[in-house]
N, C-alpha and C positions, 0 to 999 in steps of 0.2 A: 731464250738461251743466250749468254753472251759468247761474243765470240773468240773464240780458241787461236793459237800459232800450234800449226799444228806441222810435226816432221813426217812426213813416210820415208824408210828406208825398205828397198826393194829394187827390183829390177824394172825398168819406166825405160821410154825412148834415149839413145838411140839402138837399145837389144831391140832384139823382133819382137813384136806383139805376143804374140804365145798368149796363155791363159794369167802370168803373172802379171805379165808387166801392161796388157787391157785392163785388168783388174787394178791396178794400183791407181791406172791412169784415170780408171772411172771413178774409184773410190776419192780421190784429192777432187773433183770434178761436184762430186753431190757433196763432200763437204763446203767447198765453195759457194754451193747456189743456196749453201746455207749462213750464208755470211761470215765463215771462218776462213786464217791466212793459212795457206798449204804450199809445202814446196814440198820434192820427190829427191831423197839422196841416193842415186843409181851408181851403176860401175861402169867404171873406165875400163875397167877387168873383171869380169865377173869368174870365167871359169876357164883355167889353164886344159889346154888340150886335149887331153886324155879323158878330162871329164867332160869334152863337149863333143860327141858324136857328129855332130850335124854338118850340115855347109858352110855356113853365117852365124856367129853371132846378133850381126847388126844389121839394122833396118836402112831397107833404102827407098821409106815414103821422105815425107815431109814430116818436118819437128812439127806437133802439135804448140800454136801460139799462144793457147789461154794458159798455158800448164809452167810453173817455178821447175826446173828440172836440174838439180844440180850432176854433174859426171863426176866424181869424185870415188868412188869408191876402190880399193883393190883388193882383191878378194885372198890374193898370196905374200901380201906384203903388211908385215905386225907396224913400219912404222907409218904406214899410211892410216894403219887404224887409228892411232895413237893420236894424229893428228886431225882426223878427220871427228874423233869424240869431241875431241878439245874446241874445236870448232863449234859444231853443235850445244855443247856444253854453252859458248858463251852467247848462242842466240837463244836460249831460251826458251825453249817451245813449251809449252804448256801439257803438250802429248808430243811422246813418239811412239805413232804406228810400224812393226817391224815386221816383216813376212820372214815366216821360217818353213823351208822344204826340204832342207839337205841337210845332214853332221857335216858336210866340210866347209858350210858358213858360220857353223857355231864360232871357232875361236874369232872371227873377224865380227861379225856381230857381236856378238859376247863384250870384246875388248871398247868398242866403238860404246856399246851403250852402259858399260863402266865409267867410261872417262866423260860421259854426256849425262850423267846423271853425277857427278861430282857438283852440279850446280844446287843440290839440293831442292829442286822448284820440278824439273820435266815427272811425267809419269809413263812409262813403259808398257803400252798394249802390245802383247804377239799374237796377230793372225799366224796361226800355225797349222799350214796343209798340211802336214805332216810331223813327226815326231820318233816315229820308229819306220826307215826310209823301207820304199820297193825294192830295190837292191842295195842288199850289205855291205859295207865295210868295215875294215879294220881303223878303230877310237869312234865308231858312231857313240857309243853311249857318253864315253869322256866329253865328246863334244857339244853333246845336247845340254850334258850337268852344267858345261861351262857356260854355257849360251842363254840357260834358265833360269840360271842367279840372278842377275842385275833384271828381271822384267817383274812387271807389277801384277799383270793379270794376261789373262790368254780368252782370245777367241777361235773357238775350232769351228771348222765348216763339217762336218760328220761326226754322229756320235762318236764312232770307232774312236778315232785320233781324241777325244774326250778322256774315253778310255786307257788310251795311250798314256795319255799326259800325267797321269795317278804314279806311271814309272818313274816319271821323274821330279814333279812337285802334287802335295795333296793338300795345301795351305792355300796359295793363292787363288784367288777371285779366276774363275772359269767359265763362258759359256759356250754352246752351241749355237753357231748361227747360221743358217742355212746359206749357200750359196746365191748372193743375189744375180737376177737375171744382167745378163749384158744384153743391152740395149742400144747398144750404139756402132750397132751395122747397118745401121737402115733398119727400113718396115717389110713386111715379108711382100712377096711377087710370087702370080700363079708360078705353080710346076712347069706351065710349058713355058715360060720368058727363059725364067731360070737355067732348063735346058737346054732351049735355043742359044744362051747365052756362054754355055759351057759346050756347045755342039754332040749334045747327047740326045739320044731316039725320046722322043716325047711319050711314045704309047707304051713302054716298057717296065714295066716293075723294078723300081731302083732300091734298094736300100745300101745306106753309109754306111762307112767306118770313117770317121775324120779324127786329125789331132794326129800329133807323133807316134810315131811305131816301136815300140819297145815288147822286149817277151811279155812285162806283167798286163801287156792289155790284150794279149789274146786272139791276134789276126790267124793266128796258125788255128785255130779254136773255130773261128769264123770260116776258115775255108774248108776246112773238114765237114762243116754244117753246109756248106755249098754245093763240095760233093755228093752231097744227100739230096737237097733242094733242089739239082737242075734239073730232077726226073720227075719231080713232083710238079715245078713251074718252070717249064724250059724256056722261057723268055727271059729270067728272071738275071739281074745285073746287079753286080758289087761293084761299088765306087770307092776305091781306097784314095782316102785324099790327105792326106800328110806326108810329111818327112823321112825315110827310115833313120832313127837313131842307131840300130846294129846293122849286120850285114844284111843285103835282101836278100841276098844270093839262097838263103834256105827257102824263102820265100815263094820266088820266083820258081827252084824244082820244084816248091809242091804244087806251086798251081800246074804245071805243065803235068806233074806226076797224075794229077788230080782229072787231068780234061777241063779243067776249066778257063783255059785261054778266052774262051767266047764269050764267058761268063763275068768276067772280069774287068772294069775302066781302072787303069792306074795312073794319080796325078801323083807321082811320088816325087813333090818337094813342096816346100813351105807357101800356105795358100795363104798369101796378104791378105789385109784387111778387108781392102775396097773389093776381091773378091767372096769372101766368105760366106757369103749373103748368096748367090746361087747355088753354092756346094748344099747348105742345109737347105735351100726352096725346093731343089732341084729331085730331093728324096724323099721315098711314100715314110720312110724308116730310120732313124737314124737307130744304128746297133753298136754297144759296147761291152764286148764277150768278156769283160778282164777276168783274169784267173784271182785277184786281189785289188782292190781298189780303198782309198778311205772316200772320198767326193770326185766330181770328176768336173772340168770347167765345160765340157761337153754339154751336161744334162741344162745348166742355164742357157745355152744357146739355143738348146732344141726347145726351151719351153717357150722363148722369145720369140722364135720363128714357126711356134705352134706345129711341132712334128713330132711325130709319135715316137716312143722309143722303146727298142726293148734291150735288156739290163740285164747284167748277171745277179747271183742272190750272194754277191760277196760285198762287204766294208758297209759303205754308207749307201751303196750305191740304188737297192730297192727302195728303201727309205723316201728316197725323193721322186721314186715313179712306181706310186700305186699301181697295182697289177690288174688289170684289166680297165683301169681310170685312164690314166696318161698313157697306158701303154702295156709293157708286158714284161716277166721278170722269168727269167729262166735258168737253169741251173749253167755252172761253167761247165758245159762238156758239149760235144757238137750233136747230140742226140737232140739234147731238148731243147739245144737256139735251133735248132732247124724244128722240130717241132711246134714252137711257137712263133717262128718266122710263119710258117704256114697257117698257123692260126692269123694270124693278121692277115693276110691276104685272103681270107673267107670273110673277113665282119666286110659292113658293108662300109663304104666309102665315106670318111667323115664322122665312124663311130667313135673314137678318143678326141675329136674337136670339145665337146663340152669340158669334157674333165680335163683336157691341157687348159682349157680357158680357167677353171677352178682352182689351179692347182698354183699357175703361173702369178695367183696374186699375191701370195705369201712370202714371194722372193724380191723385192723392194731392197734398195740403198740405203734410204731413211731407216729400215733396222737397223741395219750395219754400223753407219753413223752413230745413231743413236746408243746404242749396245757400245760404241767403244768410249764415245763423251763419258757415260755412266758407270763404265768401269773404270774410270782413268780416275772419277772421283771416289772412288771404295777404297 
């Protein structure tokens, strides 16, 4: 294969790691060790306040040194698009990889890979998490049409968003490509380090909830299933380990409304990298209740650190954890997660190791790669 200039544009250091900007960073990373030239075009600006709930934007590890990372982006300003196409336009890439997850990147993407495909030479792959967002706004779909034009072909991580994408082009070059594993937290460590190392009871029945807190994932879903399960496994322990992106405060009454103070670890803010790796060692379960999902970056971590999961039967998300194989698939209502939370605590110890080990090999880089070289030539 010879080798490519290849652009990513996305979110990359110095934003927080999150599931995008790990991704992007690992993705320029397996293209590299493949002998192609990569750099990462991020923002200086990514998202005007109102649309970023959270604490931080930005990271405060160390800049990764193997990685091209340009800060250039702004996400609320047309002439920094303008200039930043024109730029790209005249280096040439060979590909530009584009991640799309929001209508309100559309006209800044959009505009940027207009003006970067005026060289007649780049070709326009979008990974696209998504395409008809979690929650609504007003111009998503103006924004997407805009954003759709100028790209060459699309890769989606979940059928669903496949699906989607028919709403807005049914011409270009399309595929599914599963979520490749992140792999680059470390190797897994017994349950009890993990513990010891987050200061949680070693003997205790843990199952997660990790990743940002927003309505469409369903914590509120999860605790109602809690109230059910402490009568069933009264040792039994929730670790909520993310961020809240809305108010907790609803949160917080229901667990108290609930009884379940006891029942409950709350690490509520954004778990760095170099920790990551005990949050998932550290649980028999990792659980993702969502009421709506298309892929989620959860399910590659859990399959990397070999832990079982169980899944709601909404988007993409049963798809990638066969039901009784990797784990367990249960409907979005607190009846039946708590039903099949108890079902897992009956198999015996180490019964989904085989089939995470089966499952996990399908999710490879080298797809990814490969799948986007391939379509940038169609």
């Amino acid at each position: 294969m010879s080798s490519k200039k290849i652009i990513i544009i996305g979110p990359a250091y110095p934003l927080r790691g999150g599931g995008m900007s790990t991704f992007n960073e690992r993705l320029a990373r397996a293209f590299m060790s493949e002998g192609h030239t990569v750099s990462i075009y991020t923002f200086s600006l990514q998202y005007p306040s109102f649309l970023f709930p959270g604490t931080s934007q930005y990271s405060t590890e160390p800049a990764p040194k193997d990685l091209d990372i340009k800060v250039v982006i702004n996400s609320i300003n047309p002439f920094n698009w303008v200039s930043v196409g024109k730029h790209i336009k005249k280096e040439r890439p060979d590909i530009i990889v584009v991640r799309y997850w929001l209508p309100f990147m559309g006209p800044c993407f959009g505009t940027i890979l207009r003006y970067a495909k005026k060289n007649r030479h780049s070709k326009v792959v979008c990974i696209a998490d998504n395409v008809i967002p979690h929650e609504k706004r007003a111009g998503d779909k103006v924004f997407t049409q805009y954003f759709v034009k100028p790209v060459d072909a699309f890769i989606t991580m979940s059928e669903k968003v496949l699906a989607d994408l028919t709403l807005f082009d049914q011409q270009k070059p399309a595929r599914y490509i599963p979520h490749p594993l992140y792999d680059n937290f470390g190797e897994k460590i017994p349950a009890k380090e993990a513990r010891n190392n987050l200061g949680l009871n070693t003997t205790d029945p843990i199952i997660l909830f990790f990743g940002f807190i927003r309505k469409y994932k369903g914590l509120d879903i999860l605790l109602d299933a809690m109230a059910i399960l402490k009568h069933r496994i009264p040792s039994l322990k929730l670790l909520i380990a993310g961020e809240f992106y809305e108010d907790k405060k609803a949160y917080l009454e229901q667990i108290i409304k609930l009884n379940l103070t006891e029942h409950i670890i709350l690490r509520s803010a954004f778990i760095p990298d170099n920790e990551l790796r005990n949050y998932l060692c550290a649980a028999d379960l990792v659980v993702q209740p969502y009421r709506n999902a298309t892929q989620s970056g959860v399910t590659p971590l859990a399959y990397h650190f070999e832990i079982p999961m169980l899944v709601t039967n909404v988007g993409g998300l049963a798809a990638m954890v066969p039901h009784n194989k990797a784990g367990l698939v249960a409907e979005p209502n607190a009846a039946s997660i708590a039903e099949n939370i108890d079902l897992f605590f009956k198999k015996e110890n180490g019964y989904f190791l085989p089939g995470l080990l089966e499952e996990k090999k399908k999710y490879s880089w080298q797809v990814m790669t490969e799948s986007i070289i391939a379509l940038a030539k169609l």
